[in-house]
C-alpha positions as CSV (number, residue, x, y, z in Angstrom):
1,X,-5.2,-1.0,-18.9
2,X,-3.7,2.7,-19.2
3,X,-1.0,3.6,-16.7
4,X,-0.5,7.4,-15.5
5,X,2.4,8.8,-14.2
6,X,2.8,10.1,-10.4
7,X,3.6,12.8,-9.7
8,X,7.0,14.0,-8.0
9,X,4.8,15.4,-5.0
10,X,3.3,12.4,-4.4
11,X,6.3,10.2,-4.8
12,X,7.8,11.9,-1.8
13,X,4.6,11.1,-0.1
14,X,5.1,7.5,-0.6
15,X,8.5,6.8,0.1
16,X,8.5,8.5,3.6
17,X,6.3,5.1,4.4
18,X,9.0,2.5,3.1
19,X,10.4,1.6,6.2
20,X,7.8,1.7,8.0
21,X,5.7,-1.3,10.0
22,X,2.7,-0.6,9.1
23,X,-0.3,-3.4,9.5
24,X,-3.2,-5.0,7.1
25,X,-6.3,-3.9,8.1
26,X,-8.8,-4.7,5.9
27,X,-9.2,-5.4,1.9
28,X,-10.2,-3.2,-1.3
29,X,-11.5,-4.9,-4.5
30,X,-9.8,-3.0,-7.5
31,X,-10.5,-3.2,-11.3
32,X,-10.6,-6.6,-12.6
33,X,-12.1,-7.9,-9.1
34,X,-8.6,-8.0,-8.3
35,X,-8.7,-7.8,-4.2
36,X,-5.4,-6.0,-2.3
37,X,-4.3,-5.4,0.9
38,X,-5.3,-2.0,3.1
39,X,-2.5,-1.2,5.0
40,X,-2.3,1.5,8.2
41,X,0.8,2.7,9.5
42,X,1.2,5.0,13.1
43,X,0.2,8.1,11.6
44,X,-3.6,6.3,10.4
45,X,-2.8,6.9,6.8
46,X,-3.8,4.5,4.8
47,X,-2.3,2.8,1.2
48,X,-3.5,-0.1,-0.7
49,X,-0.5,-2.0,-2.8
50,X,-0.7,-4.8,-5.5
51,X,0.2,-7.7,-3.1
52,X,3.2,-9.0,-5.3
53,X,4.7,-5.3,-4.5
54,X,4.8,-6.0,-0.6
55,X,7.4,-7.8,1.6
56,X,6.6,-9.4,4.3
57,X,9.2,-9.5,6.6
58,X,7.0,-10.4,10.3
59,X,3.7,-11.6,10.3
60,X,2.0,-11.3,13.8
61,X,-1.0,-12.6,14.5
């Protein structure tokens, strides 16, 4: 597996969704068959994240 480096732009583009609530909405299968979380926030953008990077704080349902 090869890793590349982000970029500074896009860094900035992430972090402004931190604190955010934002809700799972569906799943993406990744390399390796590996399947992660799609998660929306208010805006409707759109991230997927390697589930051992999230916190859970609330789960509604």
């Amino acid at each position: 597996m090869t890793f590349q480096e982000i970029s500074s732009q896009t860094n900035i583009k992430i972090t402004q969704y931190i604190y955010q609530t934002g809700k799972i909405v569906g799943y993406k299968k990744i390399y390796n068959n590996m399947i992660v979380p799609l998660i929306q926030f208010k805006d409707l953008t759109r991230i997927w994240i390697l589930p051992n990077e999230i916190k859970l704080h609330n789960i509604i349902k």
